[in-house]
C-alpha positions in Angstrom: -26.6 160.8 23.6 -23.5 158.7 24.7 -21.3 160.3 26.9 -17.4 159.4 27.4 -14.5 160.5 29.6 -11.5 160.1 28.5 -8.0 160.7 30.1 -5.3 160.5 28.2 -7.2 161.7 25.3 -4.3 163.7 23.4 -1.9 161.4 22.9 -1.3 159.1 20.0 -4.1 156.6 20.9 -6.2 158.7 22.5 -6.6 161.0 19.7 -7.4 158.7 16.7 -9.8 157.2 19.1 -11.4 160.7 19.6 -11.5 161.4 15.6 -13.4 158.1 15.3 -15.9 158.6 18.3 -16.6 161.9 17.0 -17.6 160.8 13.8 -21.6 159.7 15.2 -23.2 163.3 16.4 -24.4 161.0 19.1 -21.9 161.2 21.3 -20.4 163.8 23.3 -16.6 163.2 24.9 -15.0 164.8 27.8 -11.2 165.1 27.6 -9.3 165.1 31.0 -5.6 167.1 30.4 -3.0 168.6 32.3 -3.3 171.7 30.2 -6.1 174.3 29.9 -7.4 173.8 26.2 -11.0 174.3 24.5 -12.6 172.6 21.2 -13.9 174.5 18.4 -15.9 170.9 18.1 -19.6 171.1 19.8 -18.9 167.1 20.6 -15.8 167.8 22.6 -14.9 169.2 25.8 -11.5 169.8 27.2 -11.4 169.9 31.5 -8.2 170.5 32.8 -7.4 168.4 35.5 -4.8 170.1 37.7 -7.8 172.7 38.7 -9.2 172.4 42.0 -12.5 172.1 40.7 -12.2 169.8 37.8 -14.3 167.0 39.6 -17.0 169.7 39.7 -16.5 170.1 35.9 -17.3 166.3 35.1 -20.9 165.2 34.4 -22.1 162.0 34.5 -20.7 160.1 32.0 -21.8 156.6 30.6 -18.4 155.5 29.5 -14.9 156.2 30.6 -11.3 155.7 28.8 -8.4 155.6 30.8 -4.9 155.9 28.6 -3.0 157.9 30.9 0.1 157.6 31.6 4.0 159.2 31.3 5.4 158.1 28.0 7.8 154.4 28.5 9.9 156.1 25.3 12.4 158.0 27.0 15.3 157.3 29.3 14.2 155.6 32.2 16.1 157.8 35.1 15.1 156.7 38.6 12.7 159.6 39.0 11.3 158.9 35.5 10.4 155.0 36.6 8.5 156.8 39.5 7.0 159.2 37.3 5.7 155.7 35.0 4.6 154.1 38.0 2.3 157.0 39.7 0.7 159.0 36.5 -1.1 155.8 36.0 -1.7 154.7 39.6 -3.0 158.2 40.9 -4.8 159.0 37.7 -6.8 155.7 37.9 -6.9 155.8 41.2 -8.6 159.8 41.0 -11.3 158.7 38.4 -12.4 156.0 41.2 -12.7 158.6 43.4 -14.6 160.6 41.7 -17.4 158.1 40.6 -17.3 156.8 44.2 -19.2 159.5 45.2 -21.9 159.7 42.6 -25.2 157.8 42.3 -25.2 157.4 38.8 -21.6 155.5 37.8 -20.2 154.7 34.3 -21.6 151.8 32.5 -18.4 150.8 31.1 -14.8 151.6 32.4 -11.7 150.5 29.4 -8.6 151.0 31.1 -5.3 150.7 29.0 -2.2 148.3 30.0 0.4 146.7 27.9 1.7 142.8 27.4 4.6 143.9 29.8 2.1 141.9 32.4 3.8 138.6 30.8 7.5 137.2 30.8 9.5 138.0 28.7 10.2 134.9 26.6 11.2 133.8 22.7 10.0 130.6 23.1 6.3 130.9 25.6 3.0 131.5 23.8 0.8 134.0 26.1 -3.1 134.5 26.1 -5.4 135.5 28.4 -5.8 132.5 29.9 -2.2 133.2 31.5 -1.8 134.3 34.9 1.2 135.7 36.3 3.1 137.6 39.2 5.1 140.8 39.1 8.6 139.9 37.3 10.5 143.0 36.5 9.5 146.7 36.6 7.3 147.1 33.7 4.7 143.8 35.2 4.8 145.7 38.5 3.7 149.1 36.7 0.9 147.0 34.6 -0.1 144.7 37.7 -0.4 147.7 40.2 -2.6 149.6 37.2 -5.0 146.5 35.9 -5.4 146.3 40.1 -6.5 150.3 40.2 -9.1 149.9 36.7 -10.3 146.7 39.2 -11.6 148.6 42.0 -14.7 149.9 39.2 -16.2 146.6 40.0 -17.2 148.3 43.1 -19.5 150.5 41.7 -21.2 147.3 39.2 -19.5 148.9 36.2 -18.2 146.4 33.6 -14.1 146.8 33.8 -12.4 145.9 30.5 -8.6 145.6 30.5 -6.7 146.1 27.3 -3.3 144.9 26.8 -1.3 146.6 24.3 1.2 145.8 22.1 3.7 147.4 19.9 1.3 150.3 18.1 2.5 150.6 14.6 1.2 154.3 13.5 2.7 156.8 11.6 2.0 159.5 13.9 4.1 158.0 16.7 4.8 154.8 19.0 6.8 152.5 18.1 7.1 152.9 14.2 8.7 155.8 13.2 11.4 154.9 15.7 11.5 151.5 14.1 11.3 152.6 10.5 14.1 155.3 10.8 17.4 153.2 10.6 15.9 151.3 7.4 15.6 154.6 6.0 19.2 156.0 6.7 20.1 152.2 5.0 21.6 151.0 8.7 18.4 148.4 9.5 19.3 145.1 10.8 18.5 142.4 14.0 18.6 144.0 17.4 20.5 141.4 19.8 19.6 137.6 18.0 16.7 139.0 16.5 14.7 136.3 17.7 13.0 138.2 20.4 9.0 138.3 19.5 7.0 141.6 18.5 3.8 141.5 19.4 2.4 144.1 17.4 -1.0 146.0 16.1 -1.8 148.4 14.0 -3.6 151.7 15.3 -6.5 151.4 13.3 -7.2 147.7 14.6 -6.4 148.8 18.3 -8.9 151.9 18.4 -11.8 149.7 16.5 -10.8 146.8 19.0 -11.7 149.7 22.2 -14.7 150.8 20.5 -15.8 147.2 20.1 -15.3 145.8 22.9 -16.8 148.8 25.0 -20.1 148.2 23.3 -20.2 144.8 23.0 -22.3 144.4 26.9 -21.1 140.6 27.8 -17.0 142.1 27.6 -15.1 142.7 30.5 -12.3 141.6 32.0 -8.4 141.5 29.9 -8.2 141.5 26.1 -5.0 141.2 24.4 -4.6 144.0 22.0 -2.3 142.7 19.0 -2.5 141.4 15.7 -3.3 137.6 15.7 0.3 137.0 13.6 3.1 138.1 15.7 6.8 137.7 13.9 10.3 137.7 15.7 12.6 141.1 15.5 13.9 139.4 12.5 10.9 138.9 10.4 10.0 142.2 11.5 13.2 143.8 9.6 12.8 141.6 6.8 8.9 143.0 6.4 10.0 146.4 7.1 12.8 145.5 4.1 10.4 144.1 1.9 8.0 147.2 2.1 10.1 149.8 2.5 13.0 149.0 -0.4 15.5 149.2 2.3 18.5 146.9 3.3 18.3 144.5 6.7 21.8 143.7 7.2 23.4 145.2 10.2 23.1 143.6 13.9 23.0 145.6 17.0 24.0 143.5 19.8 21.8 143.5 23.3 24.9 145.0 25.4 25.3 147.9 23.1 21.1 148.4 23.3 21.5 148.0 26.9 24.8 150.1 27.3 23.1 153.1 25.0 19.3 153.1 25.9 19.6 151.6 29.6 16.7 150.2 31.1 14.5 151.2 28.1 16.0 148.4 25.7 13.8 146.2 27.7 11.1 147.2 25.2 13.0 145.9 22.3 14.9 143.1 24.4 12.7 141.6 26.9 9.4 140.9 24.5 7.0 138.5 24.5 4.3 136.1 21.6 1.3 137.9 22.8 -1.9 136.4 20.7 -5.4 137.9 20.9 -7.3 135.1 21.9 -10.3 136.5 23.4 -10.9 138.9 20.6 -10.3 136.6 17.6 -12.9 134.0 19.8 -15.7 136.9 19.0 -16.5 138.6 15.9 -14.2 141.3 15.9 -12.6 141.4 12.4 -8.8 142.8 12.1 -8.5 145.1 9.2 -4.1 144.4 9.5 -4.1 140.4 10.7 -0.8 140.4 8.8 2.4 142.5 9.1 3.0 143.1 5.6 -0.6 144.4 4.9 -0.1 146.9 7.9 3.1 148.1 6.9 1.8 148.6 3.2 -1.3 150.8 4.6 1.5 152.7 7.2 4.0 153.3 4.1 1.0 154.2 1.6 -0.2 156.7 4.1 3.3 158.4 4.6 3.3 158.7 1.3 0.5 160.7 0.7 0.6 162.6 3.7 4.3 163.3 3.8 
């Protein structure tokens, strides 16, 4: 029996990469949750967090998940930047010091972060292999969380970083939001439109976690993105393509800026993210391309909706 913690574990990511763990009746996962919930599931256990006793409530576990963290897809308010900043730093910082304590200690710890940790830029090509300071808000929020998931090492647990970028799913993230003016017949660049997207498709990014947690010589930062990024441009033109919709209008960056504040950095201020680590082993991308994942995300809605 495999056990996992995982925090985190109701939101987008965190839930399709519950339905697949929960597929092998070898496993049992723990679900950290600001909310007092229970499982009709056998394999799953919900402990709520904001009780006193919840460290009491955690076994030892041979894996742990970290993917919490306040939403970046609302209005960034001053207290809502702190809010960013210190849901991932204390809840990182809290699983540390819980397994601090204990003899036994995860074997693994995967701890989620974004491609934020890179500059934005439409013409520099990022990988691993690129090392960088702070530079705006967002780096400091990944840098100061990548630096909490660090402290594992510690304990001799292996510490695997994941990077994320833009998380194409029907169920949230970014594509619905994308997806929606294309659909009202109002799609079109964003600023120049030749800002890059690094982006991934769900499916890819949860097999990607599962992979590289059980693959024993990983540790340290993987890029999480689809080998083949495109500029916001090509991205429209996919989404086009796919969806039988027109990309014609152009939103310029003051506008974004003016309407969506600091939060336009997301579809601003991007970066070309590629997965070099991960395409250098045998992990095998079901979506490598942009049109085949935005085929499998429209044939889905379809069916679903």
């Amino acid at each position: 029996m495999t056990t996992y913690l995982i925090s985190g574990g109701t939101g987008l990511i965190g839930q399709q990469l519950i339905n697949k763990l929960s597929t092998s009746k070898t496993h049992h996962i723990y679900i950290l949750t600001r909310t007092t919930r229970h499982s009709d599931n056998p394999q799953i256990t919900y402990i709520n967090w904001n009780e006193e006793s919840w460290e009491q409530q955690v076994p030892n576990v041979d894996i742990v998940i970290n993917l919490a963290g306040a939403t970046l897809s609302r209005y960034w308010t001053k207290g809502y930047k702190q809010k960013m900043m210190t849901s991932r730093i204390q809840s990182t910082r809290a699983l540390f010091d819980l397994f601090s304590t204990r003899e036994k200690v995860p074997q693994v710890m995967f701890n989620a972060s974004a491609i934020g940790y890179y500059p934005p830029s439409n013409t520099a090509v990022y990988t691993e292999a690129t090392q960088t300071a702070p530079h705006d808000f967002l780096s400091e929020i990944v840098y100061q969380w990548e630096r909490q998931a660090d402290h594992f090492n510690q304990l001799g647990t292996r510490v695997i970083i994941g990077r994320f970028g833009l998380v194409l799913s029907n169920q949230g993230g970014a594509w619905p939001a994308m997806s929606l003016p294309y659909r009202f017949f109002i799609g079109g660049k964003l600023g120049n439109g030749k800002q890059p997207y690094s982006w991934i498709h769900i499916d890819d990014l949860v097999n990607a976690i599962v992979y590289l947690i059980h693959t024993s010589d990983t540790t340290e930062a993987y890029n999480l993105t689809a080998p083949n990024p495109v500029t916001q441009h090509e991205f429209g033109l996919k989404i086009q393509q796919v969806l039988k919709c027109p990309h014609y209008t152009r939103a310029p960056q003051h506008l974004l800026r003016l309407l969506l504040g600091k939060m336009a950095t997301l579809l601003i201020d991007t970066q070309y993210v590629l997965p070099e680590r991960l395409t250098e082993s045998e992990f095998q991308f079901q979506y490598p391309h942009l049109t085949q994942a935005l085929q499998a995300l429209h044939h889905d809605n379809k069916h679903t909706g």
